[in-house]
LUMFI-491547 format. One record per atom (N, C-alpha, C, O): atom name; residue number from 1; y, x, z. Coordinates in nm, 2 decimals, decimal comma, always signed. Layout:
N
REC/kero/zakol/Y/X/Z
REC/CA/NUM/Y/X/Z
...
This chain:
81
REC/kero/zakol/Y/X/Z
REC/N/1/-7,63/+6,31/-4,65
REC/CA/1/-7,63/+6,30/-4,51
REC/C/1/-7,51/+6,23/-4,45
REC/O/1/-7,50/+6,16/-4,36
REC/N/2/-7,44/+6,27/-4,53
REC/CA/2/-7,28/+6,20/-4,46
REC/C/2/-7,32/+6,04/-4,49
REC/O/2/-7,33/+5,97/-4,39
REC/N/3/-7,34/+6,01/-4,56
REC/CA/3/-7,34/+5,87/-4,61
REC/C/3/-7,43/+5,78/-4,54
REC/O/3/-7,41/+5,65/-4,54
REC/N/4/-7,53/+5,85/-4,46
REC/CA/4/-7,64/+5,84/-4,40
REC/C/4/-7,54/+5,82/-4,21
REC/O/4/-7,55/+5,73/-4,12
REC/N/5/-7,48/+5,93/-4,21
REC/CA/5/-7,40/+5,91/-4,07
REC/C/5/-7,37/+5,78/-4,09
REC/O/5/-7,43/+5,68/-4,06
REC/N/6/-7,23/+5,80/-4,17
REC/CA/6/-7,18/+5,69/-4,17
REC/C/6/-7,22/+5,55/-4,12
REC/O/6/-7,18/+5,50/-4,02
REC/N/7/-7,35/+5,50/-4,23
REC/CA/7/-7,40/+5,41/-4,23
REC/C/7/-7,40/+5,35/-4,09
REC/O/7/-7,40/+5,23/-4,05
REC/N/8/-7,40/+5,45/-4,03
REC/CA/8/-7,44/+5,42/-3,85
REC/C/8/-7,33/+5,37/-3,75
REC/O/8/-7,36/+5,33/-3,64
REC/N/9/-7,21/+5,38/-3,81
REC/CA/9/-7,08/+5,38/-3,80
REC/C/9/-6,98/+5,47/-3,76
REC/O/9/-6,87/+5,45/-3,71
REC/N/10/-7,04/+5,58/-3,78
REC/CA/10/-6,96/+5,73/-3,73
REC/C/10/-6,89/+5,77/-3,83
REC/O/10/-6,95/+5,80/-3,93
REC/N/11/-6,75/+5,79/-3,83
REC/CA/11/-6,67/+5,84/-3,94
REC/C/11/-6,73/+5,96/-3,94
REC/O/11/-6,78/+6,01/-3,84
REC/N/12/-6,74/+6,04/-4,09
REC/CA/12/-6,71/+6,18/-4,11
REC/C/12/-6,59/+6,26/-4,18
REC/O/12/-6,48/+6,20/-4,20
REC/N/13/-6,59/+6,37/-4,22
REC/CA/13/-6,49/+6,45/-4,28
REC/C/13/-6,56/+6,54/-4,33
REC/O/13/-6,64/+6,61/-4,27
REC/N/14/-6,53/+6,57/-4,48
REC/CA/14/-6,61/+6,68/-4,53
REC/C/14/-6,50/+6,81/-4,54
REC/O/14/-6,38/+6,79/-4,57
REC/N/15/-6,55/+6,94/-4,51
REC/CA/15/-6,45/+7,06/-4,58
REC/C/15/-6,55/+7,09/-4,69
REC/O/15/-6,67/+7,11/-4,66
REC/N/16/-6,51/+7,10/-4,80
REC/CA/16/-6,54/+7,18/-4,91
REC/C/16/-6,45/+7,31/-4,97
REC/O/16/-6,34/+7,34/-4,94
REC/N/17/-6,53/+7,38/-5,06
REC/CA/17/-6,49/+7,44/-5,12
REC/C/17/-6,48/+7,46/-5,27
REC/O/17/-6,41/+7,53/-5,34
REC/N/18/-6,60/+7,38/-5,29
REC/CA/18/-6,67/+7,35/-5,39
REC/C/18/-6,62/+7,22/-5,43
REC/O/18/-6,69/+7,12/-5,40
REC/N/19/-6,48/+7,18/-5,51
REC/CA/19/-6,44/+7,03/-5,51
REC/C/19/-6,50/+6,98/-5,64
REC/O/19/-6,49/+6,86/-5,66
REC/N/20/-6,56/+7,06/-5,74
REC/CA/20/-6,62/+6,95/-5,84
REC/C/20/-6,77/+6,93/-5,82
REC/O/20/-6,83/+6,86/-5,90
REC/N/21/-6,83/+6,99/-5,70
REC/CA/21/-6,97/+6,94/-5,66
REC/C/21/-6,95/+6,82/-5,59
REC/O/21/-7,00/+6,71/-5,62
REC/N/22/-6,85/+6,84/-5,48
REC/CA/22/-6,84/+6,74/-5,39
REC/C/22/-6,80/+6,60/-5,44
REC/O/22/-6,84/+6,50/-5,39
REC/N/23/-6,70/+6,64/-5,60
REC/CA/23/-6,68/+6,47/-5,61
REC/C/23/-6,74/+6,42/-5,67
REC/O/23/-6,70/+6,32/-5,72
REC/N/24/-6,89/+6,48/-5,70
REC/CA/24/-7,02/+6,41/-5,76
REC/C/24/-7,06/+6,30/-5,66
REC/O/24/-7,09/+6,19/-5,70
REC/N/25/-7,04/+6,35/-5,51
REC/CA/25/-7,12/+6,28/-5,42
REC/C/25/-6,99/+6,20/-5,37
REC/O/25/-6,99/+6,18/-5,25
REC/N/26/-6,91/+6,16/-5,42
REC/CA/26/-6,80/+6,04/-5,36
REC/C/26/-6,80/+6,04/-5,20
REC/O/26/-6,84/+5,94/-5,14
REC/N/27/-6,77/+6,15/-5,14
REC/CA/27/-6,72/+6,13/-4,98
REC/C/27/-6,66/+6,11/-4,93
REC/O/27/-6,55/+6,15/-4,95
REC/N/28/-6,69/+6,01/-4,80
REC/CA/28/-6,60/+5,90/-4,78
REC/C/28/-6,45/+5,97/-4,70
REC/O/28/-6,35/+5,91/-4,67
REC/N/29/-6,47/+6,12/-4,68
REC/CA/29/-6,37/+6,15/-4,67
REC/C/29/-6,37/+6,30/-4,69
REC/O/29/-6,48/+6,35/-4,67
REC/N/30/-6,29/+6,37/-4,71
REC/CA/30/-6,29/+6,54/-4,74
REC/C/30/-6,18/+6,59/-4,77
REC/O/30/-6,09/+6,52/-4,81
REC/N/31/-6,17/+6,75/-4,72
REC/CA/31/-6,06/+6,81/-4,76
REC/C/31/-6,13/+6,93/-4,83
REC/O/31/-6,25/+6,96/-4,83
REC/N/32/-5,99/+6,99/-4,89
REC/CA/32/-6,05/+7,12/-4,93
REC/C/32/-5,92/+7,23/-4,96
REC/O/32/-5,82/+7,23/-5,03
REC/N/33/-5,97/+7,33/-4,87
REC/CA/33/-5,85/+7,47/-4,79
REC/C/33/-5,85/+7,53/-4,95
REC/O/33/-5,95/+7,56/-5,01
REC/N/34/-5,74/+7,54/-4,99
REC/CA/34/-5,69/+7,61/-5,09
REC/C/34/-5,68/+7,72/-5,10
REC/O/34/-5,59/+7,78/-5,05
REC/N/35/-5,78/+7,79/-5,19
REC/CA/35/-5,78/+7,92/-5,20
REC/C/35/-5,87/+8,01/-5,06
REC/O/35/-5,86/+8,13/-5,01
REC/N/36/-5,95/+7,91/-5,03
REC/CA/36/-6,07/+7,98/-4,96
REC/C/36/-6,16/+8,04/-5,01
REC/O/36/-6,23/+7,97/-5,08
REC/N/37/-6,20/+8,14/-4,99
REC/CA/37/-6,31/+8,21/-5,03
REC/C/37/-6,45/+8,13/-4,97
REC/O/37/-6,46/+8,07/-4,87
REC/N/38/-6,56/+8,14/-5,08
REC/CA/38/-6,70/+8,07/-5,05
REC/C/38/-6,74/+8,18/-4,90
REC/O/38/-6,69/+8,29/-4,88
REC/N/39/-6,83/+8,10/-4,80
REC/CA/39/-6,81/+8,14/-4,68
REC/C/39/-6,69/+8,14/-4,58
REC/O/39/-6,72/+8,19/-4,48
REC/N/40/-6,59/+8,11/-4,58
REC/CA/40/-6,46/+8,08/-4,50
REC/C/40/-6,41/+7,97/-4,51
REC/O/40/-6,29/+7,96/-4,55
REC/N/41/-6,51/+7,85/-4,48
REC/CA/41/-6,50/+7,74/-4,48
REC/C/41/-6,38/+7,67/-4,43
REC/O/41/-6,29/+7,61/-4,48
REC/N/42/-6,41/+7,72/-4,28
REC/CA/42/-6,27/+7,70/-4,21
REC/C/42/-6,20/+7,81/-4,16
REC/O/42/-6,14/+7,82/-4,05
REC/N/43/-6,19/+7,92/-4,27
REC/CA/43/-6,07/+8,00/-4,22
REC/C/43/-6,15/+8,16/-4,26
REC/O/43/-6,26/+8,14/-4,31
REC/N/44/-6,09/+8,30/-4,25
REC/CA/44/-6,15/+8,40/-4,18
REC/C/44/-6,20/+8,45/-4,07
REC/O/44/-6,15/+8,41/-3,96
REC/N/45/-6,32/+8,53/-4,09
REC/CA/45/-6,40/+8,57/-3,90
REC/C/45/-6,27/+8,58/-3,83
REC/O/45/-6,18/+8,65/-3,87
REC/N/46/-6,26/+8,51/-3,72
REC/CA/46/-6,17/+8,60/-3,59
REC/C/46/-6,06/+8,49/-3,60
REC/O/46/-6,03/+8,44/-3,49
REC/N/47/-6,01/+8,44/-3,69
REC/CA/47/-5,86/+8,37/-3,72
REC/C/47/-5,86/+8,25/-3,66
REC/O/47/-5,86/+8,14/-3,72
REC/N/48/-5,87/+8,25/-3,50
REC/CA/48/-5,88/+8,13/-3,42
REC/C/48/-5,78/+8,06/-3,49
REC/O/48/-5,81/+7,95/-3,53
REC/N/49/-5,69/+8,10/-3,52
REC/CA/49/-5,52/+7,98/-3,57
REC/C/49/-5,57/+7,93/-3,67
REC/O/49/-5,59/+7,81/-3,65
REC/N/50/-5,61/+7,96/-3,80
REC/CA/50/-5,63/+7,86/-3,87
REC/C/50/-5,76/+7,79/-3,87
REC/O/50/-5,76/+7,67/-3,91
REC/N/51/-5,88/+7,85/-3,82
REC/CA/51/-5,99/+7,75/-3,82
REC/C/51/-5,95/+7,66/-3,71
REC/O/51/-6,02/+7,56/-3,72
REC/N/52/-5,86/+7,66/-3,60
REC/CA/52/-5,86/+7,53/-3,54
REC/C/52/-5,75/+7,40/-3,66
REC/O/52/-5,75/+7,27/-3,67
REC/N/53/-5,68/+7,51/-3,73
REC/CA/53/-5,55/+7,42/-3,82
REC/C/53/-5,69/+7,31/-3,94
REC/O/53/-5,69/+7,19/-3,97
REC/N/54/-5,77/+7,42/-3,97
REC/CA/54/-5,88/+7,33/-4,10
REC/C/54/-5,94/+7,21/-4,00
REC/O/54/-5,94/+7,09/-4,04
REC/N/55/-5,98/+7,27/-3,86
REC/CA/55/-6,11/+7,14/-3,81
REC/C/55/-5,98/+7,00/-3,78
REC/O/55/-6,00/+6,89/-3,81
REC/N/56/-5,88/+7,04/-3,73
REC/CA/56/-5,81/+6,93/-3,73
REC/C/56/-5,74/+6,86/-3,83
REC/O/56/-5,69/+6,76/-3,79
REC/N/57/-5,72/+6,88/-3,93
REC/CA/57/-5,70/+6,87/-4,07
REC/C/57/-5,84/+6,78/-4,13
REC/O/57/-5,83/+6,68/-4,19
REC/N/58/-5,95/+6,85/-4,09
REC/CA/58/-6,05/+6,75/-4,14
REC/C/58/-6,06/+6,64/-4,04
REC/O/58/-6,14/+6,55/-4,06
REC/N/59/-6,00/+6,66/-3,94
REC/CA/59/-6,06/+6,54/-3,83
REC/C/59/-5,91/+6,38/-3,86
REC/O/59/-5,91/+6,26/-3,84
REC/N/60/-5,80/+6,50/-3,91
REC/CA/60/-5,69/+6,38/-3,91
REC/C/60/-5,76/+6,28/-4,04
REC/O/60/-5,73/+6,16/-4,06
REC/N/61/-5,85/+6,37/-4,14
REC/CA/61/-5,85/+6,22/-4,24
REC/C/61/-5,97/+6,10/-4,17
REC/O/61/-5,99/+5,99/-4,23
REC/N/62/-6,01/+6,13/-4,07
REC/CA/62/-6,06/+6,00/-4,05
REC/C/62/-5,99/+5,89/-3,99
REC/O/62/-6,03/+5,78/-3,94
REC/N/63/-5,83/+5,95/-4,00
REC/CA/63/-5,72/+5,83/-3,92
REC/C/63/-5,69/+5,77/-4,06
REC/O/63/-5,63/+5,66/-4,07
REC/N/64/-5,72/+5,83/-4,16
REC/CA/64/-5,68/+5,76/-4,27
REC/C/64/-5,75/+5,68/-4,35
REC/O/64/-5,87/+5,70/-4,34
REC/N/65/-5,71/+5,57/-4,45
REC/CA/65/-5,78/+5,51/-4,51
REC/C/65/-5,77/+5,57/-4,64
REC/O/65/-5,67/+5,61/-4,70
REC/N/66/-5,93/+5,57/-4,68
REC/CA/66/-5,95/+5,66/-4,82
REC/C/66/-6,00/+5,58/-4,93
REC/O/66/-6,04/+5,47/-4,94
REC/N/67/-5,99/+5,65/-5,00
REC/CA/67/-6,07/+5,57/-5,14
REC/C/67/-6,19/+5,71/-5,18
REC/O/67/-6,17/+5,82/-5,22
REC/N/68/-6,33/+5,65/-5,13
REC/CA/68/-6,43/+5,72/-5,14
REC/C/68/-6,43/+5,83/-5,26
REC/O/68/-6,38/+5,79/-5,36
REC/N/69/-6,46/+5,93/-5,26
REC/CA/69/-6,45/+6,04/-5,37
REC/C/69/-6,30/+6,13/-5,39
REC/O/69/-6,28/+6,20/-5,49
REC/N/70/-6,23/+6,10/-5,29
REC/CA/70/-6,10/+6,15/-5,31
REC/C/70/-6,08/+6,28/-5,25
REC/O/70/-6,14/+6,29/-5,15
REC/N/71/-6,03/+6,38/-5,28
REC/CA/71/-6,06/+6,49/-5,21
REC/C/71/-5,97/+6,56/-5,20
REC/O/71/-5,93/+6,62/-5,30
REC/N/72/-5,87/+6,58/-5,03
REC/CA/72/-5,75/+6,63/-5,03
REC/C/72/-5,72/+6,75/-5,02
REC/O/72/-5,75/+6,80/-4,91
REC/N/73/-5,68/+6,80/-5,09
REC/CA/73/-5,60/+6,93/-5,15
REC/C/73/-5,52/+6,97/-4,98
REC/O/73/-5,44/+6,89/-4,94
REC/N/74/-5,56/+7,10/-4,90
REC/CA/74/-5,45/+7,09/-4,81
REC/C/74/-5,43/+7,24/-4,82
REC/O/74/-5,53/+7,31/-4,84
REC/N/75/-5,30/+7,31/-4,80
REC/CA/75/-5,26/+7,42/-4,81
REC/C/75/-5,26/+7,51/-4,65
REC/O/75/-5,18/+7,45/-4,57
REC/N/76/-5,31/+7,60/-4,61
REC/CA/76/-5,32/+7,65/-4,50
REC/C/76/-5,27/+7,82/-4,55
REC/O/76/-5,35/+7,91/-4,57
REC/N/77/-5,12/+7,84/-4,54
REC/CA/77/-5,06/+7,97/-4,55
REC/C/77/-5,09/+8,10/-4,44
REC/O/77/-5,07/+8,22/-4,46
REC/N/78/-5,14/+8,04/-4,32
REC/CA/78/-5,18/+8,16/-4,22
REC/C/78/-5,33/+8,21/-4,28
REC/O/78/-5,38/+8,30/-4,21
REC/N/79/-5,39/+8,17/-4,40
REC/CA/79/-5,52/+8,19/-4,48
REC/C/79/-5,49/+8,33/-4,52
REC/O/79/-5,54/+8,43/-4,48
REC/N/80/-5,39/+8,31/-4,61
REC/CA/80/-5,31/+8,42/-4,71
REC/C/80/-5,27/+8,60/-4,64
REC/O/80/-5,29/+8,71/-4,68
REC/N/81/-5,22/+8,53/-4,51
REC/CA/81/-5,19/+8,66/-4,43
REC/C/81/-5,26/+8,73/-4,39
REC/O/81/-5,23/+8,83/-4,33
C-alpha cells in the first residue's frame, strides 16, 4: 500500500516493529521505536509524550533522503519509564 501511495506522489513513513518483515518490503521510508512492545506502535496507552515524539520522528524521515529498504533505528527513553 505504501508503494501504491507513493506512486501518487505522497511521501510516506512506516513505524514498524517488526524490522526483518519490513525490510522484505524495501520502504521508502521507516522507523523503528526500540524496544517497543508488539501493539505499542507509537508508544504506551495514555503516554501522550512519546506517541506525539514516534509520529514526529516518522514524519521527520520524509525530510530526508533515503535509500529504499533502510530502516531507522530511533531510541525513545520516555518508552522505558
Amino acid at each position: 500500500m505504501q508503494r501504491g501511495i507513493e506512486a501518487q506522489g505522497i511521501p510516506t513513513s512506516l513505524i514498524t516493529l517488526d524490522v526483518e518483515q519490513s525490510s522484505l518490503m524495501r520502504p521508502p521510508r521507516a522507523i523503528h521505536p526500540i524496544g517497543f512492545k508488539f501493539g505499542h506502535s507509537l508508544g504506551k496507552p495514555h503516554d501522550k509524550n512519546t506517541q506525539m515524539k514516534v509520529l514526529l520522528a516518522a514524519l521527520e524521515e520524509i525530510t530526508k533522503r533515503q535509500e529504499p529498504g533502510h530502516i531507522h533505528e530511533v531510541d525513545f527513553p520516555s518508552y522505558n519509564q
